[in-house]
C-alpha positions in Angstrom: 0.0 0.0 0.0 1.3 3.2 -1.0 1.8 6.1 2.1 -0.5 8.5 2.3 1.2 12.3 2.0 0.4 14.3 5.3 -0.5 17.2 3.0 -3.1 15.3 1.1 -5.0 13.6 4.3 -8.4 14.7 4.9 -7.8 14.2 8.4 -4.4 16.4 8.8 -4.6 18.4 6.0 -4.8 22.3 7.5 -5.3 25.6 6.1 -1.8 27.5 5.4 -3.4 31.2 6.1 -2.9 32.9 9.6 -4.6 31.1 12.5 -8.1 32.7 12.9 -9.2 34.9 16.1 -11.4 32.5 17.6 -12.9 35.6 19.8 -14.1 37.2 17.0 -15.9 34.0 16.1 -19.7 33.7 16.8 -20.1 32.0 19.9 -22.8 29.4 20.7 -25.6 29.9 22.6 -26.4 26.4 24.9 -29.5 27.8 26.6 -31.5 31.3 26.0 -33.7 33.5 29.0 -36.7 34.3 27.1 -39.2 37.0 28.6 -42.5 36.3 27.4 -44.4 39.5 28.5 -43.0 39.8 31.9 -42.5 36.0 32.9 -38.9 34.5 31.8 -38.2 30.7 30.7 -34.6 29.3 30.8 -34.6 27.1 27.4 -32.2 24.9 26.1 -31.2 25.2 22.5 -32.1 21.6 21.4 -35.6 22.6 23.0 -36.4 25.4 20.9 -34.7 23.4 18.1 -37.2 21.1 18.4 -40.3 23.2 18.8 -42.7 23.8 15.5 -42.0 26.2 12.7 -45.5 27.5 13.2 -44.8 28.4 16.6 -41.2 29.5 16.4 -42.6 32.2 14.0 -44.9 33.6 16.5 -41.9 33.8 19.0 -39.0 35.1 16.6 -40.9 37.1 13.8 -37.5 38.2 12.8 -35.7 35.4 13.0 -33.8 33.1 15.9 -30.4 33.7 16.0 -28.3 30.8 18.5 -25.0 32.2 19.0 -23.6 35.6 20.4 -23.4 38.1 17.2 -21.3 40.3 19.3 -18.6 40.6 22.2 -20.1 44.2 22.6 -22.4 43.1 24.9 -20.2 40.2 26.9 -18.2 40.7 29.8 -16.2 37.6 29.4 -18.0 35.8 32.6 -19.4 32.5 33.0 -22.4 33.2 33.7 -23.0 36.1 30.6 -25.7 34.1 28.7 -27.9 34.9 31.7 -27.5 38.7 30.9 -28.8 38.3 27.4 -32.6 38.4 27.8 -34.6 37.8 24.8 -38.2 39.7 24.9 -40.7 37.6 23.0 -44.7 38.8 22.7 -46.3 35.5 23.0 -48.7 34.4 26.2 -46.5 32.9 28.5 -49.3 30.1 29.5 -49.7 28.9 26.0 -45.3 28.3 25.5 -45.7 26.5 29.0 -48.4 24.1 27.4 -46.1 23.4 24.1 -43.0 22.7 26.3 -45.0 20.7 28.7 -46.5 18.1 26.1 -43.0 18.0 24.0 -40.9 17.4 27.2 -43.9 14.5 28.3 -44.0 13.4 24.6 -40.3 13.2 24.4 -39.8 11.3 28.1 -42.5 8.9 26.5 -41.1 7.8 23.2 -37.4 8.0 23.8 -37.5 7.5 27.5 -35.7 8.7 30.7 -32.7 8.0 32.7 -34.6 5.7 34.5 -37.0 3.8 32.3 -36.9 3.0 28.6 -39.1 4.6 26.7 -41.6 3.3 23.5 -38.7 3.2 20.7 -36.6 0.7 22.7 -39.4 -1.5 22.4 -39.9 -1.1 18.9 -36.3 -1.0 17.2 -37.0 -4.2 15.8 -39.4 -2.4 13.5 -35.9 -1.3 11.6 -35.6 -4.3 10.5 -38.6 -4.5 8.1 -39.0 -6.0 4.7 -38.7 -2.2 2.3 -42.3 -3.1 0.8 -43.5 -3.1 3.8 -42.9 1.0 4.1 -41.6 1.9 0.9 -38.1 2.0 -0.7 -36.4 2.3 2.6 -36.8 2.5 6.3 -35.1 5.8 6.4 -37.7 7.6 4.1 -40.4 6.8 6.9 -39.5 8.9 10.2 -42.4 7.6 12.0 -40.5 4.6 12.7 -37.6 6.4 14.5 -39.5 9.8 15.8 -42.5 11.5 18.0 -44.6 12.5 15.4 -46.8 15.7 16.9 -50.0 17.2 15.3 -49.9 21.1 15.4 -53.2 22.8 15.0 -53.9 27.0 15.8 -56.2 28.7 15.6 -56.1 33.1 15.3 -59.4 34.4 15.8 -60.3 38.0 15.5 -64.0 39.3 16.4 -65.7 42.1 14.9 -69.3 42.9 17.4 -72.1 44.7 15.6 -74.4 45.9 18.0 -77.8 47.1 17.5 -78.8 50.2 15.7 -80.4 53.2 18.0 -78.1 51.4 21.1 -75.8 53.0 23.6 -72.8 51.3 22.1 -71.1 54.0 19.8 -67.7 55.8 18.8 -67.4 59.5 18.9 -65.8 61.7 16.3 -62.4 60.3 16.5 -63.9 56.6 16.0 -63.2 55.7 19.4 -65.2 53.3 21.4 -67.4 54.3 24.7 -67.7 52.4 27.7 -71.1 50.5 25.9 -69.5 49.3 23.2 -66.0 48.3 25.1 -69.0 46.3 27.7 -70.4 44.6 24.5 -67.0 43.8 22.9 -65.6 42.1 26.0 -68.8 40.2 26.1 -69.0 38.6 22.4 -64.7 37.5 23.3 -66.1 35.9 26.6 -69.3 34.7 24.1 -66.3 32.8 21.7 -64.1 32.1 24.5 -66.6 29.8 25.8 -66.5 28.1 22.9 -64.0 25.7 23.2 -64.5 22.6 20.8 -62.3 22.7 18.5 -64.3 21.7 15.3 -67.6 23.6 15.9 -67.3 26.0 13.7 -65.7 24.5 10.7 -68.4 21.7 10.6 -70.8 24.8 10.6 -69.0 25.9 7.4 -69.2 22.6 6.0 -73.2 22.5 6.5 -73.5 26.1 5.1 -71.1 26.3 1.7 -71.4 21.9 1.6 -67.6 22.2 1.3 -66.3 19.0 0.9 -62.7 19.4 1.3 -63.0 21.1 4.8 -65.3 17.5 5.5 -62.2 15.5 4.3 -59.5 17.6 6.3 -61.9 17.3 9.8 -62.2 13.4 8.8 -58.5 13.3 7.7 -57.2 14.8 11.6 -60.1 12.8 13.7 -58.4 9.6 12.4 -55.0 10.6 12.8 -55.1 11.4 16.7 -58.2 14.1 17.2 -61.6 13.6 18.2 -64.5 15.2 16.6 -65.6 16.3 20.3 -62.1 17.1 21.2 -61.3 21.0 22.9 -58.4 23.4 22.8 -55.7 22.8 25.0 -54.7 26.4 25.5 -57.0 29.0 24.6 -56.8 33.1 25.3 -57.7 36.5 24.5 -55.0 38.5 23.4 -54.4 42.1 25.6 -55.8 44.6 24.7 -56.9 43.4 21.1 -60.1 41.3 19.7 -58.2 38.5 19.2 -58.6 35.1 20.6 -55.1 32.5 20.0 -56.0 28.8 20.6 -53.6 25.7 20.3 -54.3 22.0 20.4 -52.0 19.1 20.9 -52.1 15.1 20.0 -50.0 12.6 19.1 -50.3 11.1 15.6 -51.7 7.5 15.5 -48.9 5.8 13.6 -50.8 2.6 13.5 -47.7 1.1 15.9 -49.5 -0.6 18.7 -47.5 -2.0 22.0 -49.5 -4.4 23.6 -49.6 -4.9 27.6 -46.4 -7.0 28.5 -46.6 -11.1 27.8 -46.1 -13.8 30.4 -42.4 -13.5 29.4 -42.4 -9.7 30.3 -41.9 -8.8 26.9 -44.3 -6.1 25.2 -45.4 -7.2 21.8 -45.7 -4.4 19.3 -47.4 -4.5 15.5 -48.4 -2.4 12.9 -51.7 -1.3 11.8 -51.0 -0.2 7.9 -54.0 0.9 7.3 -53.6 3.7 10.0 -49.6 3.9 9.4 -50.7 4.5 5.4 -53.1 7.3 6.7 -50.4 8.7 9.3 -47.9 9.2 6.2 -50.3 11.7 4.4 -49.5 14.2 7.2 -46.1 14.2 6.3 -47.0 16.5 3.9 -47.3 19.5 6.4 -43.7 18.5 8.1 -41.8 21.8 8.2 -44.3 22.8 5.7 -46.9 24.6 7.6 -50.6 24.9 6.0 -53.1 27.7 6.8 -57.0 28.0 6.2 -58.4 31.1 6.5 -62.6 31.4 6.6 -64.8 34.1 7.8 -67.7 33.2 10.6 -70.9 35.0 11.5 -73.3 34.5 14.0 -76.3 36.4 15.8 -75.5 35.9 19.9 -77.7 37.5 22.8 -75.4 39.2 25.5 -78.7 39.9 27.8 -78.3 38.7 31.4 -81.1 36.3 32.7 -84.0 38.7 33.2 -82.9 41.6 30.8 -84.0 42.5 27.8 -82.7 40.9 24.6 -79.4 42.6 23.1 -78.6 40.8 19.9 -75.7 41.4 18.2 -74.3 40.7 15.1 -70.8 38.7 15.8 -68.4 38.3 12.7 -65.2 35.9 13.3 -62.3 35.7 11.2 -60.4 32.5 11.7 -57.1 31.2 10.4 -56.0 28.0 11.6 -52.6 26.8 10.8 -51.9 22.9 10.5 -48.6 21.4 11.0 -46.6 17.9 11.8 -44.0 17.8 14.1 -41.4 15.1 14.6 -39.7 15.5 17.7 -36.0 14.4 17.9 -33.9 13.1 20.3 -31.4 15.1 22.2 -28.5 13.7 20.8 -29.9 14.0 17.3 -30.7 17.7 17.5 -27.7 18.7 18.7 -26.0 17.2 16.1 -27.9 18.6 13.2 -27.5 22.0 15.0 -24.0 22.1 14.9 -23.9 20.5 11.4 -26.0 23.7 10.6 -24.1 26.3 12.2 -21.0 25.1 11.1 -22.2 25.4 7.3 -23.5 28.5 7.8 -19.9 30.0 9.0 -18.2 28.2 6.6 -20.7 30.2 3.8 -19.9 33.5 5.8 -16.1 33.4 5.7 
């Protein structure tokens, strides 16, 4: 075998130019303080790595940026990633719910430090036939990752009160105390509302829209019921907006069974529902967003007073997404692989 030249390995080869200053390098970021309108959240970066596109865009409208773009701003300390507070307008209660079911989704399928989780139990799965998923295992990350349904929902009301009422706006178009009174109530009136399908079966019924029939069928059989509520759902301050999130795991069609005589935990594949599952791939890191208008006639009168009906006009977007939640090690990995591309474009 001939001897490989020092200058020609891939592995010793260096660059000839002058050594680079490292401090003038961006530096990584391994958690960020984030100050979501007054209350803070110490995140790590595979978390946020891992969190959907839909909702990273309400958090970072301009962007997320992972490393230190500056030593302006550092002190050289060990503790100066502490001192760099991100401010974020997003309700804190609804970014506690997302990291909630992710970390509990995440402890479930690839398990803790002291119990295995779900994909131990089914590695054997790997080894599959390639008809029995496709070309190849590795074009089918349901095998191998937490796959997460993604559904919002941005709402904003518009109230119509009755003509010859108290409720009006003087000469500047601002609202009196009769028509702020009858605005909080129709947000309370849709707050209260909390099933998530309500109103888009409605528009089904009222423009016989078939597609919207096929995408409410498509998500009760992947993980939703047709009952099935909001898990977080707010007004937004000072604004006639309401912002509503659900939740659910995808049904994959991978069942494990209650453990055997032998202790083991049989697990099978229903392809049917793994066939349905991999149509919601489509919205991975690809998010899709329906936008309809609603309008309904709703009394605000107490019990006992007289009727006030009011004309109550919702515009809804909802935005549909797939998550696949990765493991620690893995997203760490393709961050880095990431950042150091990006750098390597920048010099």
């Amino acid at each position: 075998m001939a001897a490989v030249s020092i200058s020609s390995s891939p592995i010793t080869q260096v660059s000839q130019h002058a050594p680079v200053n490292t401090s003038l390098q961006p530096q990584l970021l391994t958690r960020l303080l984030l100050d979501l309108r007054g209350r803070r959240f110490s995140v790590d970066r595979e978390t946020i790595m891992n969190l959907p596109e839909s909702v990273l865009l309400c958090l970072f409208p301009n962007g997320l940026v992972l490393s230190r773009q500056s030593q302006a701003f550092s002190d050289g300390g060990e503790n100066e990633e502490d001192d760099e507070v991100y401010g974020v307008d997003f309700d804190p209660e609804c970014f506690a719910y997302v990291l909630d079911f992710f970390r509990n989704a995440s402890d479930t399928f690839y398990g803790t430090n002291t119990s295995p989780g779900l994909f131990a139990a089914q590695q054997h799965l790997l080894d599959g036939s390639p008809s029995d998923f496709g070309p190849s295992v590795s074009q089918n990350p349901l095998l191998t990752k937490q796959a997460i349904i993604v559904l919002r929902e941005e709402l904003e009301y518009f109230a119509i009160p009755p003509k010859g009422g108290r409720a009006l706006t003087d000469e500047h178009g601002t609202a009196n105390q009769a028509l702020l009174d009858i605005k909080h109530k129709c947000g309370q009136n849709v707050m209260d509302k909390r099933n998530i399908f309500t109103a888009l079966q409605r528009n089904v019924h009222k423009e016989n829209n078939i597609a919207e029939q096929h995408l409410i069928d498509m998500l009760c059989m992947s993980g939703f019921n047709r009952d099935d509520e909001w898990g977080f759902r707010a007004m937004e301050p000072s604004r006639c907006c309401i912002s509503s999130i659900a939740l659910v795991l995808l049904k994959t069609g991978i069942v494990h069974h209650p453990p055997g005589q032998n202790g083991e935990r049989p697990v099978t594949i229903d392809y049917n529902q793994m066939a349905t599952a991999q149509k919601l791939l489509l919205f991975w890191r690809k998010p899709a967003r329906k936008c309809w208008w609603d309008g309904l006639e709703v009394d605000l009168a107490a019990p006992g007073e007289p009727s006030i009906p009011v004309k109550l006009w919702a515009r809804r977007v909802w935005t549909l997404e797939l998550s696949l939640v990765c493991a620690i090690l893995f997203t760490r990995l393709f961050f880095l692989i990431n950042f150091f591309r990006c750098s390597c474009e920048e010099d």
